[in-house]
N, CA and C atoms as an extended XYZ file, in Angstrom:
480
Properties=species:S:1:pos:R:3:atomname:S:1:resname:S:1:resid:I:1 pbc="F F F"
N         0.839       -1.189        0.000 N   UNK     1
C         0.000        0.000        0.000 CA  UNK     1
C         0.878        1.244        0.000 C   UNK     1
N         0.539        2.299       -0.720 N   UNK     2
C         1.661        3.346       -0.970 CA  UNK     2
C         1.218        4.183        0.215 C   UNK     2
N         2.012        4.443        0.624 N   UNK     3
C         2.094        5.907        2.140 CA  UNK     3
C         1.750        7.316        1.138 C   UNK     3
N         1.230        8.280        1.823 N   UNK     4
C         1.308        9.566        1.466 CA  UNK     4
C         2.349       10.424        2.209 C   UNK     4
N         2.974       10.573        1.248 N   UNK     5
C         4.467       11.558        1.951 CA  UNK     5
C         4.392       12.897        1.696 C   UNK     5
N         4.710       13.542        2.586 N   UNK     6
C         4.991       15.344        2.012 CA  UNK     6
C         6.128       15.202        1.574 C   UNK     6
N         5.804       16.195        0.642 N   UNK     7
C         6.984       16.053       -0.734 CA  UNK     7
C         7.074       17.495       -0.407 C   UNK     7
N         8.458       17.845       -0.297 N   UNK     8
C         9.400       19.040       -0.412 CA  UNK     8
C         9.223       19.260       -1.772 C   UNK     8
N         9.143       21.235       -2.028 N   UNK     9
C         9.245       21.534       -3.404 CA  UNK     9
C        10.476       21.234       -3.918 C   UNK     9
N        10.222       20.855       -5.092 N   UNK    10
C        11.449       20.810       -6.361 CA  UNK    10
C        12.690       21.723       -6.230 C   UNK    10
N        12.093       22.940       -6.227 N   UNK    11
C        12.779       24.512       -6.035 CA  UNK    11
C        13.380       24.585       -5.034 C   UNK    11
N        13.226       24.302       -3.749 N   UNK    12
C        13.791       23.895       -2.706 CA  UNK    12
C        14.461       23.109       -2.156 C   UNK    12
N        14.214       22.224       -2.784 N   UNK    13
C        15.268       20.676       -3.327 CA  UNK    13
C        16.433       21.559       -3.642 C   UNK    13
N        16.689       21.724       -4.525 N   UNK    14
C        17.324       22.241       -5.567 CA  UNK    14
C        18.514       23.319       -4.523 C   UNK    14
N        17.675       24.279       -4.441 N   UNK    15
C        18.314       25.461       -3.487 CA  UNK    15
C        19.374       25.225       -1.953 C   UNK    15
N        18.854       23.719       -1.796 N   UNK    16
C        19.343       22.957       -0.887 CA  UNK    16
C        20.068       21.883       -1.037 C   UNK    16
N        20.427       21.190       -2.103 N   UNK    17
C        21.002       20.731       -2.734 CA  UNK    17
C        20.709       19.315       -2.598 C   UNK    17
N        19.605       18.680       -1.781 N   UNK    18
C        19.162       17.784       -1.307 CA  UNK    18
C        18.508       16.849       -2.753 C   UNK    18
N        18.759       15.698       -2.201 N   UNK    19
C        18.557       14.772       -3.149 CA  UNK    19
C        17.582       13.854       -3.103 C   UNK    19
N        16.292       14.124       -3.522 N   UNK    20
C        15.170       13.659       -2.870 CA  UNK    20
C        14.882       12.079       -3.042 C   UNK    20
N        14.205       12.276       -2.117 N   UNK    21
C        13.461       10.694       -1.993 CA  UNK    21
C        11.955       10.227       -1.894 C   UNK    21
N        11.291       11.443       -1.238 N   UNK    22
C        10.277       11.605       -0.781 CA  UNK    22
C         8.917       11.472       -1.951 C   UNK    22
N         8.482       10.335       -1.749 N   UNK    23
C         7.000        9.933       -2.641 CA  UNK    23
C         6.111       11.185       -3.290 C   UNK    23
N         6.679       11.415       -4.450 N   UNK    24
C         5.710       12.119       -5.421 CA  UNK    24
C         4.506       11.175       -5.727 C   UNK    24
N         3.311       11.161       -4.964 N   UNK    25
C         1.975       10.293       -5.378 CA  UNK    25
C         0.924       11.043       -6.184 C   UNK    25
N         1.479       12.121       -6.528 N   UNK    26
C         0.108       12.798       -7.580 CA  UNK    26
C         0.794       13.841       -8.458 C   UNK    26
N        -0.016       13.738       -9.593 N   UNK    27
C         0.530       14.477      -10.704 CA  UNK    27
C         0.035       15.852      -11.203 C   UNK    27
N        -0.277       16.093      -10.078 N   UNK    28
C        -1.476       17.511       -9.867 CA  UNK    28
C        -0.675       18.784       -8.621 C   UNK    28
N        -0.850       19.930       -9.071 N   UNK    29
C        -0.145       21.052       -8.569 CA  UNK    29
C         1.044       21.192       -9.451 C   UNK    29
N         1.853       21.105       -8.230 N   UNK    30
C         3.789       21.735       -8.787 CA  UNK    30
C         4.219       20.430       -9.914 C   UNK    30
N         3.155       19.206       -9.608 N   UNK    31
C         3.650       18.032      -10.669 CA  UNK    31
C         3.248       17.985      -11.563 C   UNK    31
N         2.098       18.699      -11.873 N   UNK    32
C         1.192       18.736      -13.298 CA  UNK    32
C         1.677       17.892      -14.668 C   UNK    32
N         3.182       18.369      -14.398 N   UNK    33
C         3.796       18.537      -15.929 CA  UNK    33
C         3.909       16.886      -15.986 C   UNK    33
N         4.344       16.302      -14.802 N   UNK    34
C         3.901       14.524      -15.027 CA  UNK    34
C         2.967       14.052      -15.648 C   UNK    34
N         1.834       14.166      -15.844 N   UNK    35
C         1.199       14.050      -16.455 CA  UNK    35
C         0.565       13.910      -17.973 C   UNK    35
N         0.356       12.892      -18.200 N   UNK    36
C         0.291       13.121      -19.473 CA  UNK    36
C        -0.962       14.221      -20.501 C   UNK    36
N        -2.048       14.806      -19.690 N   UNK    37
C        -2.429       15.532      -20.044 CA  UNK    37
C        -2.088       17.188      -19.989 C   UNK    37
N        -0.675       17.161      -19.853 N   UNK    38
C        -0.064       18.589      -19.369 CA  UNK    38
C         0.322       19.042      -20.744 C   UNK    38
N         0.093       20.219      -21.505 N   UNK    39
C        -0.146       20.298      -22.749 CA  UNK    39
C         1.494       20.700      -22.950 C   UNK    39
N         1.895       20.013      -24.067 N   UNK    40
C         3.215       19.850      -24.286 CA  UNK    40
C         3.221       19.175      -25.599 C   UNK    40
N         4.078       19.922      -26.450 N   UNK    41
C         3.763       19.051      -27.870 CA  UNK    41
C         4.668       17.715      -27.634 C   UNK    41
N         4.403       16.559      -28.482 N   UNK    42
C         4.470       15.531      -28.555 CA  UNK    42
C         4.577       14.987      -29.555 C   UNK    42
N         6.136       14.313      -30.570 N   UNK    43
C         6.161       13.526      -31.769 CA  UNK    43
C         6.022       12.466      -31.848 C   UNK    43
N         5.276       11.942      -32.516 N   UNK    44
C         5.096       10.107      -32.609 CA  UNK    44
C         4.768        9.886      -33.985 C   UNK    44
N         5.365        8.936      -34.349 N   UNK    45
C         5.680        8.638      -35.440 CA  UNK    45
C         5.118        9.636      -37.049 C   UNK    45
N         6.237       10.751      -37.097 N   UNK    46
C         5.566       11.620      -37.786 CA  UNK    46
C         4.773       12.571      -37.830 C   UNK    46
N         3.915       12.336      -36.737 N   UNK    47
C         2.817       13.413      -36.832 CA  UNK    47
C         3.200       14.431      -34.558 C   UNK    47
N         2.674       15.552      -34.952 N   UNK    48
C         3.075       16.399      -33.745 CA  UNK    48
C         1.326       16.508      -33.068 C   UNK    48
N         1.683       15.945      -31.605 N   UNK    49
C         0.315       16.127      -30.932 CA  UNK    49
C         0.411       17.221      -30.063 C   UNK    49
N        -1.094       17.748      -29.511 N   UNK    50
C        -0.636       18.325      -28.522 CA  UNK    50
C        -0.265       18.147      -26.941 C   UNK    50
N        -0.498       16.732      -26.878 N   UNK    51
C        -0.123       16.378      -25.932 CA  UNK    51
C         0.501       14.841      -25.546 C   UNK    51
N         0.556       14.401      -24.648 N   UNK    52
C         1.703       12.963      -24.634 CA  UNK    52
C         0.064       12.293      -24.929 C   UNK    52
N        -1.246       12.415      -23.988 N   UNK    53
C        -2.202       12.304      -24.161 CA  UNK    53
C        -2.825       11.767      -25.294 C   UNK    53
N        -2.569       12.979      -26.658 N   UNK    54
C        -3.562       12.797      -27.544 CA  UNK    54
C        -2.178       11.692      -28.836 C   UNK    54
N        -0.901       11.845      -28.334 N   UNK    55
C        -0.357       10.569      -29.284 CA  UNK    55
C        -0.393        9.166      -28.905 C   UNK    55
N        -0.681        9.209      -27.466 N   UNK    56
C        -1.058        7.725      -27.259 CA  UNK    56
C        -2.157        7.175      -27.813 C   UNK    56
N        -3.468        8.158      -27.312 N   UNK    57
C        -4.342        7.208      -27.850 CA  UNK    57
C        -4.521        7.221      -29.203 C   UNK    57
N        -4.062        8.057      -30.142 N   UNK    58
C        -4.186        8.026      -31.470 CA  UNK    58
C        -3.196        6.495      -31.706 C   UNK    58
N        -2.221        6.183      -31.019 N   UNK    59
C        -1.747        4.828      -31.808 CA  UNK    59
C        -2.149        3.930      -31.657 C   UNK    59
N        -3.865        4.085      -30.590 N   UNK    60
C        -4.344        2.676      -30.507 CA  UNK    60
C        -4.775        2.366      -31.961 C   UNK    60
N        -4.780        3.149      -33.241 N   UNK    61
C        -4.959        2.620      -34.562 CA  UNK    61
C        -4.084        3.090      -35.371 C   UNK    61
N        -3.569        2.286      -36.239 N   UNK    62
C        -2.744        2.521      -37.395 CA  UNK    62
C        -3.263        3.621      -38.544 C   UNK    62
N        -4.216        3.736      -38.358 N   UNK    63
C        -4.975        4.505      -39.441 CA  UNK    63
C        -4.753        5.997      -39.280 C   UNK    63
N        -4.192        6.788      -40.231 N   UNK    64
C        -3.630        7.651      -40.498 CA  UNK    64
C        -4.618        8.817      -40.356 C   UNK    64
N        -5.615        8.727      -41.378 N   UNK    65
C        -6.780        9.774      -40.654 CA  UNK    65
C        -7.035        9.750      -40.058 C   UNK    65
N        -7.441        8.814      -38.978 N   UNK    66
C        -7.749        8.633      -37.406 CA  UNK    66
C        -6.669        9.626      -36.968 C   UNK    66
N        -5.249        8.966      -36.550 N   UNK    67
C        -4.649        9.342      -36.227 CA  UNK    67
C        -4.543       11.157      -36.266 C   UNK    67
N        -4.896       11.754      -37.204 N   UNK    68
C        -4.582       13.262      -37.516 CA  UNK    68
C        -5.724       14.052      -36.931 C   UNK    68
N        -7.124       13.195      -36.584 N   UNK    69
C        -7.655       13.711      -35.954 CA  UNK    69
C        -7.262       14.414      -34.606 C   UNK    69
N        -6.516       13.390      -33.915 N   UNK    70
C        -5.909       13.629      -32.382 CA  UNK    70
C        -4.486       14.644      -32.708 C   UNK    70
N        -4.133       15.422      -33.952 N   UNK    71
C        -3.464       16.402      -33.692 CA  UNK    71
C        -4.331       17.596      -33.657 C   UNK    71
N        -5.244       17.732      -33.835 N   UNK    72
C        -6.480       19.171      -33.617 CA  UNK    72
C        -5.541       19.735      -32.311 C   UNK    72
N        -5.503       21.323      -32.513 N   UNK    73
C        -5.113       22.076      -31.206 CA  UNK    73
C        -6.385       22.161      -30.240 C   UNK    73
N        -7.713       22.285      -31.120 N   UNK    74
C        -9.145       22.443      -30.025 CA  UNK    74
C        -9.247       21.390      -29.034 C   UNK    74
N        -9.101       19.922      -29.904 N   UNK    75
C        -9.198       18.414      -29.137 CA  UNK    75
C        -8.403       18.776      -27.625 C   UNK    75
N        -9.025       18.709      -26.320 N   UNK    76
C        -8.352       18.472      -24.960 CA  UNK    76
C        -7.881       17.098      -24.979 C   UNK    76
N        -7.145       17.038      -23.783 N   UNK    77
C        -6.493       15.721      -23.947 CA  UNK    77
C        -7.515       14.807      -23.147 C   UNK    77
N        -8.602       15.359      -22.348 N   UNK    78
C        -9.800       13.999      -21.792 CA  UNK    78
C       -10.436       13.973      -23.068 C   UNK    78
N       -10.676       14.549      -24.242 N   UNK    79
C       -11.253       14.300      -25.711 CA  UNK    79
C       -10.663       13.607      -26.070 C   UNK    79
N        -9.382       13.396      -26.327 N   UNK    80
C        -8.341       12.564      -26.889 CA  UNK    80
C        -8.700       11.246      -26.168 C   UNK    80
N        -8.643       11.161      -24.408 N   UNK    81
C        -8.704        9.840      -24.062 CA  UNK    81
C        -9.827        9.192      -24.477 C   UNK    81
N       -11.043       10.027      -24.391 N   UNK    82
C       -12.597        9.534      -24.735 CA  UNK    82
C       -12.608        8.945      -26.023 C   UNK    82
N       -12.149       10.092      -27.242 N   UNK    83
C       -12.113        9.128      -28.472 CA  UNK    83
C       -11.149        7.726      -28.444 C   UNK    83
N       -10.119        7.785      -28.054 N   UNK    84
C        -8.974        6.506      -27.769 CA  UNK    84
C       -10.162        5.509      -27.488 C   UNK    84
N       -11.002        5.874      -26.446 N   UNK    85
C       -11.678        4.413      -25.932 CA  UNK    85
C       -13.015        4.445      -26.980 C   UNK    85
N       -13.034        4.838      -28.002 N   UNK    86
C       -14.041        4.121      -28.525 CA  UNK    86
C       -13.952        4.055      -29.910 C   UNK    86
N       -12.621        4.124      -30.625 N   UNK    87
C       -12.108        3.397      -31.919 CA  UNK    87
C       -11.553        2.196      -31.423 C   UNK    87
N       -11.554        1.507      -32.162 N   UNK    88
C       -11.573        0.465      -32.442 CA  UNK    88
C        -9.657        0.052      -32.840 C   UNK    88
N        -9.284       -0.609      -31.265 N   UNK    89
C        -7.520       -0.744      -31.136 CA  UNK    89
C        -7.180       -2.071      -32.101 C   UNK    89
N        -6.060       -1.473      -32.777 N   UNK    90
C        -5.155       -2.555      -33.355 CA  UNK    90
C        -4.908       -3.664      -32.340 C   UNK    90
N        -4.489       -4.699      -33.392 N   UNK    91
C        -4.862       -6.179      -32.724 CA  UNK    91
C        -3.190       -6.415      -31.614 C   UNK    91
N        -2.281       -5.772      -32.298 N   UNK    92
C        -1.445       -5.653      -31.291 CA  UNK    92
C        -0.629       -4.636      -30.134 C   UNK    92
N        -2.286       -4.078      -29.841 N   UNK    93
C        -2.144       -3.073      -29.142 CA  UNK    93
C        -2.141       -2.674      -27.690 C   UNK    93
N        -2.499       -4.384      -27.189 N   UNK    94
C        -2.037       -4.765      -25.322 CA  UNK    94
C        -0.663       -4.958      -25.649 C   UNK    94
N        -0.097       -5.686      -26.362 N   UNK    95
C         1.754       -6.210      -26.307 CA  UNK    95
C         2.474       -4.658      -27.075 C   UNK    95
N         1.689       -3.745      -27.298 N   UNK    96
C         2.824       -2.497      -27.701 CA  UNK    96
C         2.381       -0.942      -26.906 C   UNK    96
N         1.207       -1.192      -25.947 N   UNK    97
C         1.255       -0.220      -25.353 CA  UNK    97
C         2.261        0.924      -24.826 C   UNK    97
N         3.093       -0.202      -23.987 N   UNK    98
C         4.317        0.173      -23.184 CA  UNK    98
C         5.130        0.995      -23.929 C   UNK    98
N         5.695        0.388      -25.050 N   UNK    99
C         6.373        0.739      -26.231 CA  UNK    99
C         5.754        2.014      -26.590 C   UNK    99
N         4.769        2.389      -27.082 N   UNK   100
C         3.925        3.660      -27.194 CA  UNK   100
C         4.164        5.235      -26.087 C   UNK   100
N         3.813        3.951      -24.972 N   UNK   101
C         4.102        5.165      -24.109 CA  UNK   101
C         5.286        5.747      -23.801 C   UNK   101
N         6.385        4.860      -23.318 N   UNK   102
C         8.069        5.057      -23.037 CA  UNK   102
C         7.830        6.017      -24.435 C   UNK   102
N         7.890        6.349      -25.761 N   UNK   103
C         8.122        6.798      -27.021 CA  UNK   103
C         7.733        8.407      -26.718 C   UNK   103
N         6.250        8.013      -26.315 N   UNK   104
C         5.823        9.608      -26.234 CA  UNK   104
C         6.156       10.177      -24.972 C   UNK   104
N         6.546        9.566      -24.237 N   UNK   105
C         7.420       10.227      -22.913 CA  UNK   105
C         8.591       10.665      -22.976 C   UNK   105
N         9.569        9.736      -23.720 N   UNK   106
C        10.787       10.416      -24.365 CA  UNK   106
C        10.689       11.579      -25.428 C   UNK   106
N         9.467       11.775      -26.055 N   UNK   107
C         9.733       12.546      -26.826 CA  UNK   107
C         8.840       14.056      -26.341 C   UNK   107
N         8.547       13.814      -25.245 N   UNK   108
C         7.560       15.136      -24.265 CA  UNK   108
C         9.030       15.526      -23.675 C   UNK   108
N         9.924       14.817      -22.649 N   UNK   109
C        11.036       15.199      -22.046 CA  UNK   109
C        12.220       15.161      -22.637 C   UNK   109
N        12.297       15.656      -24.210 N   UNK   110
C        13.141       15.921      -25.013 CA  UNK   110
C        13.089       17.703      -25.044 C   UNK   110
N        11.838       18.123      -24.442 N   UNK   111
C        11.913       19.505      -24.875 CA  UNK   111
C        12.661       20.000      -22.928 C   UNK   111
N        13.455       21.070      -23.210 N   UNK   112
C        14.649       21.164      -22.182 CA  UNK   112
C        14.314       21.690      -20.944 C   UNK   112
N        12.950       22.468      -20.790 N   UNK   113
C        12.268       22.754      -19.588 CA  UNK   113
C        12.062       21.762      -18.968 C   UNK   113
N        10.979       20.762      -19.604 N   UNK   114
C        10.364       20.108      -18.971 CA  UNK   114
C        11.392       18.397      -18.580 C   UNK   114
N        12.374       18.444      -19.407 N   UNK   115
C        13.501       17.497      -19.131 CA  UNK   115
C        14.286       18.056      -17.685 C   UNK   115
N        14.227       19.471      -17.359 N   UNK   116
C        14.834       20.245      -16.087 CA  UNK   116
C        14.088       19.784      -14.991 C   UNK   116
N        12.524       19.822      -15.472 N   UNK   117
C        11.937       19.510      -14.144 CA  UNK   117
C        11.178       18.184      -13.812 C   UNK   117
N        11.779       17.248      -14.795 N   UNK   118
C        11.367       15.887      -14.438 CA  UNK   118
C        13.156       15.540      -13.802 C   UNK   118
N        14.372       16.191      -14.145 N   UNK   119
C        15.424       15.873      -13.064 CA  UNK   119
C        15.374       16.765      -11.514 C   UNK   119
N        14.678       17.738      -11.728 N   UNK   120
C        14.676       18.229      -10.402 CA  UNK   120
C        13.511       17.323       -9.074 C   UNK   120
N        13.132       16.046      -10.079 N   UNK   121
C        12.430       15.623       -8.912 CA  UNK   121
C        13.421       14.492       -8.250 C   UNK   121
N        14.773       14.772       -9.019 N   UNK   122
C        15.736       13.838       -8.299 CA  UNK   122
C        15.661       12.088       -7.931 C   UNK   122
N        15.594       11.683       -6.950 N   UNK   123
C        15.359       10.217       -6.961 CA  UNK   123
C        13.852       10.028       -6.701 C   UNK   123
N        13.190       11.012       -6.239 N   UNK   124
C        11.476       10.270       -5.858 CA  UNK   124
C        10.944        9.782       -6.411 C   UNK   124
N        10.354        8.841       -5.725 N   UNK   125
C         9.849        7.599       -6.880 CA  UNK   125
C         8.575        8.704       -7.229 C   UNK   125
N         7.915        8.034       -8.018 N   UNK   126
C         6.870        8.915       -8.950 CA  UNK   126
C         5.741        8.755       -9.471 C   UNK   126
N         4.851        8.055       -8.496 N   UNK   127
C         3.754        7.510       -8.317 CA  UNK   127
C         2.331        8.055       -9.306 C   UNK   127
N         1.918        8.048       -9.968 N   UNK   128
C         0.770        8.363      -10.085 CA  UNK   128
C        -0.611        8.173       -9.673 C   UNK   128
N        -1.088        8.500       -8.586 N   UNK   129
C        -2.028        8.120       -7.555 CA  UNK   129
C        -3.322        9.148       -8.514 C   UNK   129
N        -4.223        8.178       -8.360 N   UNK   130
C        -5.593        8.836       -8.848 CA  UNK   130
C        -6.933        8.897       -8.318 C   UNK   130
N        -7.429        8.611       -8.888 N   UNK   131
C        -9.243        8.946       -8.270 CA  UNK   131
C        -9.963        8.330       -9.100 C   UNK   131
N        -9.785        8.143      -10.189 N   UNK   132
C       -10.786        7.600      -10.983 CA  UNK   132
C       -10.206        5.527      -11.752 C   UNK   132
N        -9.205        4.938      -11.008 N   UNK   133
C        -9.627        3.839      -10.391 CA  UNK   133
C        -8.335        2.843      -11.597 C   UNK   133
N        -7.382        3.669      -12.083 N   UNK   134
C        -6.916        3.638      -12.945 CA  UNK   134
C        -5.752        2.495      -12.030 C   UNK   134
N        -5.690        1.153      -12.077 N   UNK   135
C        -4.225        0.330      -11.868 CA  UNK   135
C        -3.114       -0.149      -12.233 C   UNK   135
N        -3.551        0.078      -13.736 N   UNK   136
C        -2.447       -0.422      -14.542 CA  UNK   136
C        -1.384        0.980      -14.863 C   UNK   136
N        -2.033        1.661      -15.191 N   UNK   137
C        -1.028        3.155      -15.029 CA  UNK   137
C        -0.568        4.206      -13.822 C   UNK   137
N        -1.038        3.792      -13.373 N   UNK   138
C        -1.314        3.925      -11.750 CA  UNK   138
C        -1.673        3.328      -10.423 C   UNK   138
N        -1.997        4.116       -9.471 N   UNK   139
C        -2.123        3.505       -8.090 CA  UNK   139
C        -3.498        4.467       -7.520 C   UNK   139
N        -4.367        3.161       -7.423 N   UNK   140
C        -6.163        3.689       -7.146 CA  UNK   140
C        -6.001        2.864       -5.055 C   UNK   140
N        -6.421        4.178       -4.530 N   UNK   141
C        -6.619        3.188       -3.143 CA  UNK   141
C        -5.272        2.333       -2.891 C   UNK   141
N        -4.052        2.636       -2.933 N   UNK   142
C        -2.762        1.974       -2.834 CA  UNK   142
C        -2.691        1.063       -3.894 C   UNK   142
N        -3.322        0.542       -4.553 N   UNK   143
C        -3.234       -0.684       -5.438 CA  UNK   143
C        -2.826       -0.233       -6.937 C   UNK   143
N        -2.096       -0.764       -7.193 N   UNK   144
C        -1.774       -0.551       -8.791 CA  UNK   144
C        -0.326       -0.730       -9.268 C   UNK   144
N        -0.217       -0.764      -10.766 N   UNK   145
C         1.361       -1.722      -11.327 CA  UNK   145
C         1.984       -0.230      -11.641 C   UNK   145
N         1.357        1.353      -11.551 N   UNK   146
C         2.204        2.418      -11.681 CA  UNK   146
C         2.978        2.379      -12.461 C   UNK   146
N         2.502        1.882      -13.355 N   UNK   147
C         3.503        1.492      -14.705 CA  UNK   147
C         3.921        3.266      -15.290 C   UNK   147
N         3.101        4.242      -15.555 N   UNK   148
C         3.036        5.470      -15.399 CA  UNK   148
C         4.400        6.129      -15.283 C   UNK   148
N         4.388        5.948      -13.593 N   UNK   149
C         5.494        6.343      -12.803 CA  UNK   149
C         6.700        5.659      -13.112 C   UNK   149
N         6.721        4.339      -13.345 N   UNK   150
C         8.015        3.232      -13.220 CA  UNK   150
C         8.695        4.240      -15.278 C   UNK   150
N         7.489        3.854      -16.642 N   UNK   151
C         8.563        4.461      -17.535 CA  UNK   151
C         9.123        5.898      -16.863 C   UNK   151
N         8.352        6.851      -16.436 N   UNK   152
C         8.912        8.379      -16.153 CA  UNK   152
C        10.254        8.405      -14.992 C   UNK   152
N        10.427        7.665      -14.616 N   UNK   153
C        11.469        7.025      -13.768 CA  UNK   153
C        12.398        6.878      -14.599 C   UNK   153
N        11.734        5.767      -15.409 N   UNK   154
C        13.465        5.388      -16.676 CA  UNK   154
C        13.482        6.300      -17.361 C   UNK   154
N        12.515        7.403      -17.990 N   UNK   155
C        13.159        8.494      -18.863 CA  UNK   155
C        14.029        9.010      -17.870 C   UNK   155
N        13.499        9.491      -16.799 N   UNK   156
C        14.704       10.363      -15.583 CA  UNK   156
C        16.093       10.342      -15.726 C   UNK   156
N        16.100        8.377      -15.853 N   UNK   157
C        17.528        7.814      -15.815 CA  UNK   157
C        18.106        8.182      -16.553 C   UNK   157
N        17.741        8.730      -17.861 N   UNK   158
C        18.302        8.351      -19.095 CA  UNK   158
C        18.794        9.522      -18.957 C   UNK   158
N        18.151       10.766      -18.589 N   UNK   159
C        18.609       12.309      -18.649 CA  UNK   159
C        19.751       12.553      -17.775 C   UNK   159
N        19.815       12.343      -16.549 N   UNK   160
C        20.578       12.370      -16.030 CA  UNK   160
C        22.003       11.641      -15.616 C   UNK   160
């Protein structure tokens, strides 16, 4: 079961030179930018989204017009998730999720701000704790594989 920790700001981290540890469990406030609906352009294969959001679920299909739909600047990224869940996913699209996501995460924390402040969260692990019941990308009620948190972890690694 995951603990709720107070998490020291980033900025303060930083200013202090301290090297954190302390459980980032939500991706909301000073963490926003964790998130994959934090508007940030996003390349995946060819085409530029506006968010990590709207290129995931566009690769639940191969289909190219589909796909260009989810670059619209109007489309939000809960539009993006809503349409994702009701086209119709390529057949190998449980065994390449992962792959999808690590892609559009590396390519959100390629831009140099937001690569600054996914290292200023230093070692904390990086939980994505939610509300709406999500386990496989997260952690609902302590429970979940936080898969979320675990790639944004290995991009971390890679930057630093």
């Amino acid at each position: 079961m995951a603990t709720k920790v107070k998490v020291m700001s980033s900025g303060l981290m930083r200013r202090l030179g301290v090297r954190g540890t302390a459980m980032i469990d939500s991706f909301q406030g000073e963490y926003r930018f964790l998130s994959n609906f934090y508007p940030a352009k996003v390349e995946f294969e060819g085409l530029i989204y506006p968010s990590a959001e709207h290129a995931y679920q566009s690769a639940k299909t191969l289909d190219m017009k589909i796909r260009q739909i989810f670059t619209l600047e109007g489309m939000t990224a809960g539009q993006a998730k809503h349409l994702g869940r009701v086209i119709k996913c390529r057949s190998d699209w449980e065994s390449d999720k992962e792959r999808v996501m690590l892609a559009c995460l590396i390519s959100k924390f390629s831009n140099a701000a937001l690569s600054e402040l996914l290292l200023a969260t230093c070692s904390s692990p990086l939980v994505e704790g939610n509300t709406w019941g999500d386990h496989y990308w997260g952690v609902y009620r302590g429970k979940g594989l936080n898969r979320l948190g675990e790639l944004l972890m290995q991009v971390r690694s890679t930057l630093g």
